[in-house]
C-alpha positions in Angstrom: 10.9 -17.6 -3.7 13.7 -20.2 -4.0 17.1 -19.8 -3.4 17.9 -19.4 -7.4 15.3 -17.2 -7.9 16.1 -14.8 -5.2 19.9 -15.1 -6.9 18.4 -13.9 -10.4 16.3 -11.0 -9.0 19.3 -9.6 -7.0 22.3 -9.9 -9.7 19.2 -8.1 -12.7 18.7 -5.7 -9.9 22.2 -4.9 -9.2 23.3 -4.4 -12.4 19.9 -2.5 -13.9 20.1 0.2 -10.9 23.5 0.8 -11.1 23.2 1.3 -14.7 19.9 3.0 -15.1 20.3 6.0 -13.3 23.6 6.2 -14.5 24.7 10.3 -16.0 26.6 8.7 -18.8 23.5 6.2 -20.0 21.0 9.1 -19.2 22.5 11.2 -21.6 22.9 8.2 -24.4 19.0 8.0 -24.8 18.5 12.0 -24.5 17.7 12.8 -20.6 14.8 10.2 -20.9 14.2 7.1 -19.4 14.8 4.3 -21.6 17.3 1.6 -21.6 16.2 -0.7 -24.2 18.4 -1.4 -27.7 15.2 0.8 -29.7 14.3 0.1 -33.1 16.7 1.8 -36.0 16.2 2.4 -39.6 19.0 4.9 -41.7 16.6 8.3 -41.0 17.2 7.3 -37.0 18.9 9.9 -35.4 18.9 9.0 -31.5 18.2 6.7 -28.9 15.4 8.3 -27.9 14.1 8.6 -31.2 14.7 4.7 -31.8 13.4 3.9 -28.4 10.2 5.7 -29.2 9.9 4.0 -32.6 10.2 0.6 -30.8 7.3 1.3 -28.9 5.6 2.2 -31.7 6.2 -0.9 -33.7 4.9 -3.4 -30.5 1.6 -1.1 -29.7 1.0 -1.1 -33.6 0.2 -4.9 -32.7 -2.5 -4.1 -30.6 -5.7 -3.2 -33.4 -7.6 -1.6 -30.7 -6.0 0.3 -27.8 -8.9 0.2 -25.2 -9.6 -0.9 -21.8 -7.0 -1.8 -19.0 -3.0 -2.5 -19.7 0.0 -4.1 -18.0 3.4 -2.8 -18.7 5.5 -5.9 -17.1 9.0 -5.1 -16.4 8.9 -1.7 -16.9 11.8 -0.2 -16.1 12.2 3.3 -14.8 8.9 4.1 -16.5 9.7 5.2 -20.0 8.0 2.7 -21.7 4.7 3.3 -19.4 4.8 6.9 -20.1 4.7 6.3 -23.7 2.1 4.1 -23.4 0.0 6.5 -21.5 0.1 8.2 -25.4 -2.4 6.0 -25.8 -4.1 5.1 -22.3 -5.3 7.2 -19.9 -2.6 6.5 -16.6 -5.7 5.1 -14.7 -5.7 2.4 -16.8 -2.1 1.5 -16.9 -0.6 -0.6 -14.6 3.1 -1.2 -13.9 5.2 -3.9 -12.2 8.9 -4.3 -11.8 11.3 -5.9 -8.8 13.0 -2.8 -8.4 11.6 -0.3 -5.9 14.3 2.1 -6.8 12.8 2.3 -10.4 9.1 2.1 -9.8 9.6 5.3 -7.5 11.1 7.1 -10.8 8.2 5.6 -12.6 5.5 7.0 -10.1 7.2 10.4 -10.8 7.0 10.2 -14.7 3.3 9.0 -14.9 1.3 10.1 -12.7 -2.0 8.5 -11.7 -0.9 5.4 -13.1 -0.1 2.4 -10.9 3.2 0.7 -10.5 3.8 -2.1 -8.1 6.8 -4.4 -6.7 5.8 -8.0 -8.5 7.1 -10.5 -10.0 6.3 -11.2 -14.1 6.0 -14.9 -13.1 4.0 -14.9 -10.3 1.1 -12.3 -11.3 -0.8 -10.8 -7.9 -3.8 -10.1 -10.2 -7.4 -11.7 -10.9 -8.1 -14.1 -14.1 -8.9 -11.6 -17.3 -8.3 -8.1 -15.2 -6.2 -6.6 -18.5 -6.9 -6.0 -22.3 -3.7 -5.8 -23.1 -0.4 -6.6 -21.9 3.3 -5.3 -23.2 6.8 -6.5 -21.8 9.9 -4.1 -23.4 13.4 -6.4 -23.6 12.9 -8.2 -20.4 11.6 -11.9 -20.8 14.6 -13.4 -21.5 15.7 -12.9 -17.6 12.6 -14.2 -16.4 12.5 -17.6 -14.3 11.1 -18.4 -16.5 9.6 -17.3 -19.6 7.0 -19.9 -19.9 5.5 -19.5 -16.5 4.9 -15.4 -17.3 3.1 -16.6 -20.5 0.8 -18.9 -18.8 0.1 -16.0 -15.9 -0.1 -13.0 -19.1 -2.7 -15.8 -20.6 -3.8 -15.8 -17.3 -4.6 -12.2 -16.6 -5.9 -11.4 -19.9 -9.0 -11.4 -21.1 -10.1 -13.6 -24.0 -9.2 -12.1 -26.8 -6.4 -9.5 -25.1 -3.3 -9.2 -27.1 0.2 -10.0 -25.6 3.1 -7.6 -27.5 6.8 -7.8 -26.4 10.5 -7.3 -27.5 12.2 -10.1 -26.7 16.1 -11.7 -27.2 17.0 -15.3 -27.8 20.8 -15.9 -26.6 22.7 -18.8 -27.1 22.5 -21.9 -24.7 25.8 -21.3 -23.1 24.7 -17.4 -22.2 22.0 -18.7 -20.7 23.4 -21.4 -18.7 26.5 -19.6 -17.5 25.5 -15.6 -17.5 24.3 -14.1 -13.7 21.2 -12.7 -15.0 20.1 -15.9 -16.8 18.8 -19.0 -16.2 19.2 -22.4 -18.6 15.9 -23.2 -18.0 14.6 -20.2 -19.9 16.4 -21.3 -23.1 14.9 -21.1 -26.3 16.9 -22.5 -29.4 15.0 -21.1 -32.6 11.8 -19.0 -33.7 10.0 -22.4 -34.1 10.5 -23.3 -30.6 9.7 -19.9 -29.6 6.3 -19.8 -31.7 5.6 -23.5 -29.9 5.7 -21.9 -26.4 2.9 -19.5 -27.3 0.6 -22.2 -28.5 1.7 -24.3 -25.2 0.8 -21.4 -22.7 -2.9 -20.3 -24.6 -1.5 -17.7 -27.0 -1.9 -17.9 -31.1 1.4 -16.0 -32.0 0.0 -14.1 -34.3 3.3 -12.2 -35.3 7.2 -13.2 -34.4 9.4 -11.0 -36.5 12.9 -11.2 -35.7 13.7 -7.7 -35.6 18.0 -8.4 -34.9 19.0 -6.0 -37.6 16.8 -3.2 -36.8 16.9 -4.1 -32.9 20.4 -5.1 -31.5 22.6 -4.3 -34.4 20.9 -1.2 -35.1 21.8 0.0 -31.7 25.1 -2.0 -31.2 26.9 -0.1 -34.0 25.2 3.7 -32.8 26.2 2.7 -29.3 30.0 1.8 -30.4 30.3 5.3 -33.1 28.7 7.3 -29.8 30.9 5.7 -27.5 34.3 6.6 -29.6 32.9 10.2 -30.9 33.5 11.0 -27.0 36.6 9.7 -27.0 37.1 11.6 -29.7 35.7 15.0 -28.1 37.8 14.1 -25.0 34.8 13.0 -22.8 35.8 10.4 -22.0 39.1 8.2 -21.2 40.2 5.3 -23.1 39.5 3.3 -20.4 36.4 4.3 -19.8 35.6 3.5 -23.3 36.7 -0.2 -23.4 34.9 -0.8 -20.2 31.8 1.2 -21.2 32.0 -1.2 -24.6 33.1 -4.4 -22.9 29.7 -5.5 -21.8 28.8 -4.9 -25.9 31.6 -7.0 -26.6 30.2 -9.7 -25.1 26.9 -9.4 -26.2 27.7 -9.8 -29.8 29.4 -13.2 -28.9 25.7 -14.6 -27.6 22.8 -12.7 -28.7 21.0 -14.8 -31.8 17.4 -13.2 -32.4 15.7 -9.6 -31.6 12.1 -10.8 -31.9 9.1 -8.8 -31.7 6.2 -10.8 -30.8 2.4 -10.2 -31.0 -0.1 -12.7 -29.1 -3.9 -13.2 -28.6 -5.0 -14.9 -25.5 -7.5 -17.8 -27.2 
């Protein structure tokens, strides 16, 4: 692993653990394990809830849930167990970079497997999975296009690709820890382009911002001052619980949700 690489995986870590197993973030999305932005409509009531939902939308991509699945950057485990709605846990598989949060995940779905790997260098055979899903994690990757071409790698013909993914502005991604310019994307075109370039017809790209990002951007912000409100919190923990959502809407472009077939 270069030098830059070994950079990226240690800044995602460090920020992802610490926040992850935070109390305060635990109890946002409802005791479970999620940490993604969820998708919202005006009925959605919680994070969970919209988390849940999000999930819902990418499997719905996938006509036929059947055979083996990889859940790539998965987190503490959430996502896995909600795919195991679905799959039976032998037939999940799980990586991450994080030991700390593939031990939670072994403890939330049992019997299915979860290993330390990295999205863009795949320790599996050609065509070992049916299906593979990647929750609100590709844009940190080194890069994206080399996880396509191992995802086209490890599927089989025919296996369906479904993700979450965010498109940031080139500045982000030249000058923020956890990202990388080389990962840049500038538009949906573009985007659609890299899935034909790596073996994948991009069946579906919907750019999902309103029901994604901005959905949970203004429930995070109300949540965040209701406890202010309720005396839960200090002001200052509320700015600098908000601050990293500040910055956010200055560089996130496109939610997209993405659905693939391996050709």
């Amino acid at each position: 692993m270069t030098t830059q690489a070994k950079d990226l995986a240690q800044n995602i870590n460090r920020f992802y653990d610490a926040s992850m197993f935070s109390d305060r973030l635990i109890n946002y999305y409802g005791g479970s394990d999620y940490t993604n932005f969820g998708y919202w409509t005006d009925t959605t009531q919680d994070a969970r809830t919209a988390c849940d939902a999000l999930m819902d939308q990418l499997l719905g991509f996938i006509p036929e849930k059947k055979g083996r699945i990889l859940d790539v950057a998965c987190g503490k485990g959430e996502t896995s167990r909600y795919v195991s709605r679905f799959y039976p846990p032998e037939q999940i598989t799980a990586i991450n970079i994080s030991e700390r949060q593939l031990a939670r995940g072994r403890e939330i779905v049992p019997g299915a497997t979860f290993r330390l790997m990295d999205a863009t260098a795949l320790d599996f055979p050609d065509a070992s999975f049916d299906a593979v899903i990647c929750v609100e994690a590709a844009f940190h990757f080194n890069t994206r296009e080399k996880f396509l071409r191992e995802a086209a790698r490890v599927l089989k013909p025919g296996g369906h690709l479904v993700l979450s993914d965010i498109l940031t502005t080139q500045r982000a991604d030249e000058d923020h820890q956890r990202r990388i310019r080389e990962n840049h994307i500038a538009n949906l075109d573009e985007y659609r382009e890299l899935y034909r370039r790596c073996g994948f017809s991009p069946d579906i790209v919907m750019d999902a911002t309103e029901h994604c990002w901005r959905g949970h951007y203004r429930h995070m912000v109300n949540y965040a001052h209701e406890a202010l409100l309720h005396k839960q919190v200090t002001r200052d923990q509320l700015e600098q619980s908000l601050a990293i959502y500040y910055e956010r809407a200055q560089y996130i472009e496109y939610y997209l949700l993405a659905g693939a077939v391996r050709a």
